[in-house]
Structure formats: C-alpha cells, structure tokens
N, C-alpha and C positions, 0 to 999 in steps of 0.2 A: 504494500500500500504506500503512497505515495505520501509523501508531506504536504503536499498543496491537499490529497484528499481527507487528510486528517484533518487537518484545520475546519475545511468545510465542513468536517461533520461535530467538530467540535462545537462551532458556530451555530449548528442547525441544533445542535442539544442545548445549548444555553439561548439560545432565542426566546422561549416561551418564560423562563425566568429572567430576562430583560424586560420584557412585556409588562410581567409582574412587577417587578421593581422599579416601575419607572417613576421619577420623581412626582410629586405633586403638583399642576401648574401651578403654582401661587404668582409667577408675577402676568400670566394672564388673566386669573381671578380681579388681582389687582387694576389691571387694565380693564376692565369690564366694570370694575364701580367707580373708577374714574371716571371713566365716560356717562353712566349712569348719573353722577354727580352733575357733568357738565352739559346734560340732558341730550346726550347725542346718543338715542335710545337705537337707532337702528347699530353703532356700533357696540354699545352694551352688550347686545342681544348675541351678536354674531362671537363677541370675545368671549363671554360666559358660556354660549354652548362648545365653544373650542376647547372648553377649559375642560367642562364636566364630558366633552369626549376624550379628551386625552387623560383623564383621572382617571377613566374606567379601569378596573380593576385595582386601584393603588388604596384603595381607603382613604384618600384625602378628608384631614379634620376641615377643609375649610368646604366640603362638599354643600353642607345646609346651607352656609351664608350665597356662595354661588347661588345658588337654587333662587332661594330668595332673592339675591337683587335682579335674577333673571326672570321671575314672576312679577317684582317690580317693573319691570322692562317693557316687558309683553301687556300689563296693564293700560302702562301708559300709551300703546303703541295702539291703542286698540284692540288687541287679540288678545280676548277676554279666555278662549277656548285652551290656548298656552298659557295664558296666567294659570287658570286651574290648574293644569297639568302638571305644571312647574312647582303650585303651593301646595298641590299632593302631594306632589315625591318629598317636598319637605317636612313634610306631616309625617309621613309615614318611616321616612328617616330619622325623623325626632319627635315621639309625639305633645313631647313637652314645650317645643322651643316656639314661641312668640316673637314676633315684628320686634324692636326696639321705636319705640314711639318717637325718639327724639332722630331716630335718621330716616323714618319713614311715615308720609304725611296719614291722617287719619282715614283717608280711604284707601290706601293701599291696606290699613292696618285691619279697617273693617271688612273689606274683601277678603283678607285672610282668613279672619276669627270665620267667616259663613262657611268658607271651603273647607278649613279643619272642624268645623262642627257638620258637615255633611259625608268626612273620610273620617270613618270609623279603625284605628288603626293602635296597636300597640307596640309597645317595647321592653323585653323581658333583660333581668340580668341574675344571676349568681351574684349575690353582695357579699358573703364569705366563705368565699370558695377554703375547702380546707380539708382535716379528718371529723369523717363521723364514725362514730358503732352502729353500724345498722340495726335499724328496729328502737334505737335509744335515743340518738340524735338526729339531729335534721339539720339540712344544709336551707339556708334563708334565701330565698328566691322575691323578687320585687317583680312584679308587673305594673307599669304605669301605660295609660291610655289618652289620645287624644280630644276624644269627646266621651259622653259616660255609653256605653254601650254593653251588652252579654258578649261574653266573653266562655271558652272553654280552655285550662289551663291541665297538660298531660305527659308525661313524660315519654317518648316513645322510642322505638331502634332506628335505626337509620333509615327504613326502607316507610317510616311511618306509621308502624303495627302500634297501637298504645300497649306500653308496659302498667304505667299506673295512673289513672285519673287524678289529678287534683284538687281541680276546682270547674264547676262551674255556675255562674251567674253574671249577676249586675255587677257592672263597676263602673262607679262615677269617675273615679280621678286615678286612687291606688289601690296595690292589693300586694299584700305581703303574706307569702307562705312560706311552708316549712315541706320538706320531703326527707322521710328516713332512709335510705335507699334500698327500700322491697318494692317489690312488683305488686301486681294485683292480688296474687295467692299469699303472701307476707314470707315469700321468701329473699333472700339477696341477691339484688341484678347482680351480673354477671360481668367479667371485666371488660371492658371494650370503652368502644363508641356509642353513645346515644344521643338522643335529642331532647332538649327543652321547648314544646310547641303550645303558642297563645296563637285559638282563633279567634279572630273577632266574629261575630254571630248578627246576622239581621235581628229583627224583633221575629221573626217563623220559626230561629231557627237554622238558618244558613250560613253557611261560610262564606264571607267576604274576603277573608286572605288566611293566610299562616305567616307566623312570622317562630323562626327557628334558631335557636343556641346548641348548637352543640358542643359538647362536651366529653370527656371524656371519664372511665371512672375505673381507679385502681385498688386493686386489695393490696396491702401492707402487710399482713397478716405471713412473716416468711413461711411458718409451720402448717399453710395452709394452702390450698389451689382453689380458686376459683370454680365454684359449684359446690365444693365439700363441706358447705355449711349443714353444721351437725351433725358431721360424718364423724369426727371423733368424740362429740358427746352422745351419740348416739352407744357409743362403747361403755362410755360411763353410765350411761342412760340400763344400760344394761344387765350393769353390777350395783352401780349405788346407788339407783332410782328402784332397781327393782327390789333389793333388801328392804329399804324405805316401804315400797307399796305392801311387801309380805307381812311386814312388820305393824304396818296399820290392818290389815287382815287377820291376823291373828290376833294381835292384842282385843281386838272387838268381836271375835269370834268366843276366846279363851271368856273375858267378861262378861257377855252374853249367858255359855254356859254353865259358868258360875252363878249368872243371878237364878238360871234356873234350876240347876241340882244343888245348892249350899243356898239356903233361905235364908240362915245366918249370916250370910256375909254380907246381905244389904241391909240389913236392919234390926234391930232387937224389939221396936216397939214402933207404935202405930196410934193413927189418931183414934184408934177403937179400942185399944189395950189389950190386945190380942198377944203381943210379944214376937209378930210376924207378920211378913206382908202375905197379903191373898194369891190364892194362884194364879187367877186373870191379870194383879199386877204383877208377880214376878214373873209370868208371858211376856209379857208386854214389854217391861226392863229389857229384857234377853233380846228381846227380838229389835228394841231398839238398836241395843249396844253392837249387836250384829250388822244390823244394816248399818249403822255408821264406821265399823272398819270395814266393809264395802265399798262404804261410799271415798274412804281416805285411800284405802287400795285402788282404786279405777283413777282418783285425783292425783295421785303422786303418780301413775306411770301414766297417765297425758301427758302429767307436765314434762316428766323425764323423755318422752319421746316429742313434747314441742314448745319447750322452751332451752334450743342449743344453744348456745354463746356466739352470738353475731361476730361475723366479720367486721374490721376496720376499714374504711372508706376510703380513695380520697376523692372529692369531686372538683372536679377543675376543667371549667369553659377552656374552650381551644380558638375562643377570636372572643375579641374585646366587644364586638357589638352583634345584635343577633343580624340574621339575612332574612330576605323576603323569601316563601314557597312559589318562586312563580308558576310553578307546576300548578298549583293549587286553580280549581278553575272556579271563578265567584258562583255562589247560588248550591252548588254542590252539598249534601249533608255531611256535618266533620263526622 
C-alpha cells in the first residue's frame, strides 16, 4: 500500500470526527445580532441560519440565543410562519428560557410567550448523578416544562421498551422525582445503556414528542455480575433464612401442643375458680399458637427468598442535555 493511499484513508476515517468537532460559529452568531441591532434584518436572517447550519452537530451553548435573535429577524421581516418555527426550536431546546425584555421590544417578547404556551415541550436532567443501593436509594431526576401540560415520565432500553414507569400526569412548571434503579418487576436493571424518556401528552392522550437522556448505569459491586442479584443470598436464604423459618415453626407448633396436652402450663386459675382452663379454651390457645409459627414460618422464608441485598449503582447521563425523538411521530399513543 502506498503512502499517498494511507493518508487518504487516514483522512476519510477522521473526517466524520472533524465534522463532529467543528468549532462553534460564534463570530457568525455575533454577526447576525449585529446586524439584527443595526436592523439590517435580511442580513441577520441569512448570518444566523449560516450559523445554526454550521453548529449542527457541535452542541453550541450559544444555539438558543441564535435561535432567538433569528425569530427576532423573521418577525420583523414579516415571516411570521419562520418566526414560529425559529421560537419552537427554542422552546423546545430550552423550555425555560425567556426573551430578555430589555434587548427585545415587547412584541417580539409577547409573540414568544403565545408560541411557547402553544409548544408543549420538556426538559429532563439527572441532578445527582452518583451511587445508589438499588431498591434503597434513588437517583433525583428534575423534569421542567415549557407550558403546564400531561406529561409521561419512564425509564426505558434503548430500543424504547419501558423498563419502569415513573410518573404520569399534570405538570405546570416542575417535577422532581426519584428512581431506585428496579425495573417494573422490583428487580435491578441490568448494566448497560438506557434511557430517560419525558413525553409531552395532548389533553387525549397523545404524544407530541419525546424528549431522551441517556445514560448509562454501572454495578460496582466487584463480588458481583450483573443479573446475580440475590444469587448469593439466595445461598444464605437457604441456610439462615430457612433455620429462622423452622425455628418459628416449631417453636408455635411445640406451644400449641403444650397448651393442649399440659393444662398446667397455661394457667393455674381462672375467672371461674376452677384451677384450669376449659377445653374449648385450651383448643383454641393451641390452635392459635400453631397457626402463628405458621404464619412466622411462611414470613421469614419470603423474606429470605425476596429481600437479597441490592446491588450498588452508579447512574451517570452520557450528554449534558437530553435530544429530541424525532423518530417519535406527533398524535401516536406513548
């Protein structure tokens, strides 16, 4: 092989991670609210979409204010049909973020507010990402929304199967939850990949979007693999749970039979002065004391077979802000 064809092909591998890493425009951004200042709107318009096509893919911080002084732009220009367009995406890239009143006059500011109270739209984060004990602790999850809208809040795989529901309803502004990390059936996901998915919901019913975090989530646990939660207490479960269960079994069996054959050993006297209890009460004793080391024998080997010693966690988001599903098609049932 040739050294001019190595290079080429060096070149053709690192291309798509140039792409990726291309810097942020920021002094075209800059050029585009300059001129938006100096109301020369048709170049505004043309510099800021230069901008937010050449950011595509880089995550530029400065994406929302683009957005917006390009909604700005398109306002003024008369293309009302692009202003919306422009003040959704920034909606829905932030669903928090508001005009600044003092650099945008009051009807661009009020044209906003209608179009983010008409795009229903969230934004999910992990607030502390960290270690949990599954089943013990919970990792704190924030959902905040653009306008108050139903929402369904779920954890799922990557392919979108839900693993465990977490919330669903109304939310005005925020919503702060907790997730243990079990599944639906209360046992510990599994180590991988998954997602954190908030749909926003019409008033029927339907899905208006998905908006997705992923993340990732690790057991720490060396002495342990992934999946084998209560595989070795299930060992113990076996020895000290089941001594335990036999133990409350007998003890209420042995008692039982006592209050029935030894009369004397429940009592010497009685509210009748008989010097004994009756035989329908010491039945009855016996038969209690029986069924309650029954009842201690079947409650201590549940537990011993489901309550094993959770795994250690850790969960930690894999991108700083979540992405849109644009798979997701509007009107669709989540």
């Amino acid at each position: 092989m040739t050294p001019g064809l190595v290079s080429a092909l060096i070149a053709a591998l690192l291309l798509p991670t140039q792409l990726v890493q291309q810097p942020c425009p920021t002094e075209l951004i800059e050029e585009g609210v300059i001129a938006y200042r100096e109301l020369r709107l048709d170049d505004a318009t043309e510099l800021l979409r230069r901008a937010l096509e050449a950011e595509s893919g880089a995550r530029c911080p400065d994406r929302t204010r683009a957005l917006a002084y390009l909604g700005a732009s398109e306002f003024f220009r008369g293309d009302r049909e692009a202003a919306v367009e422009a003040f959704q995406n920034v909606v829905i890239a932030d669903p928090r973020y508001r005009p600044d009143e003092l650099v945008f006059p009051p009807e661009v500011t009020g044209f906003f507010d209608q179009v983010r109270r008409d795009t229903p739209a969230a934004a999910v984060a992990i607030t502390d990402e960290g270690e949990i004990r599954a089943g013990r602790d919970s990792a704190s999850i924030q959902v905040v929304v653009s306008t108050p809208h139903p929402v369904r809040v779920h954890v799922s795989d990557t392919f979108g199967i839900p693993i465990r529901d977490l919330f669903r309803g109304d939310v005005r502004d925020s919503l702060s939850l907790g997730w243990d990390g079990l599944d639906w059936r209360g046992d510990p996901v599994l180590e991988g990949e998954a997602h954190l998915r908030v749909i926003s919901l019409t008033e029927g019913g339907s899905a208006v979007r998905h908006t997705i975090l992923p993340f990732a989530v690790r057991w720490l646990d060396e002495d342990r693999a992934p999946g084998d939660a209560g595989v070795a207490d299930a060992e113990v479960g076996g020895q000290e749970w089941g001594r335990r269960a036999l133990g409350s079994l007998a003890l209420g069996v042995l008692t039982g039979t006592a209050v029935l054959l030894v009369p004397r050993a429940v009592g010497t006297s009685s509210l009748h002065g008989r010097g004994r209890v009756g035989g329908s009460g010491r039945a009855a004793l016996g038969t209690a004391a029986i069924v309650a080391g029954a009842i201690g024998f079947l409650d201590r080997l549940v537990r011993g077979t489901r309550e094993p010693t959770m795994p250690l966690l850790r969960i930690q988001p894999e991108e700083a802000e979540p992405t849109l599903d644009e798979s997701a098609s509007p009107g669709a049932n989540p």
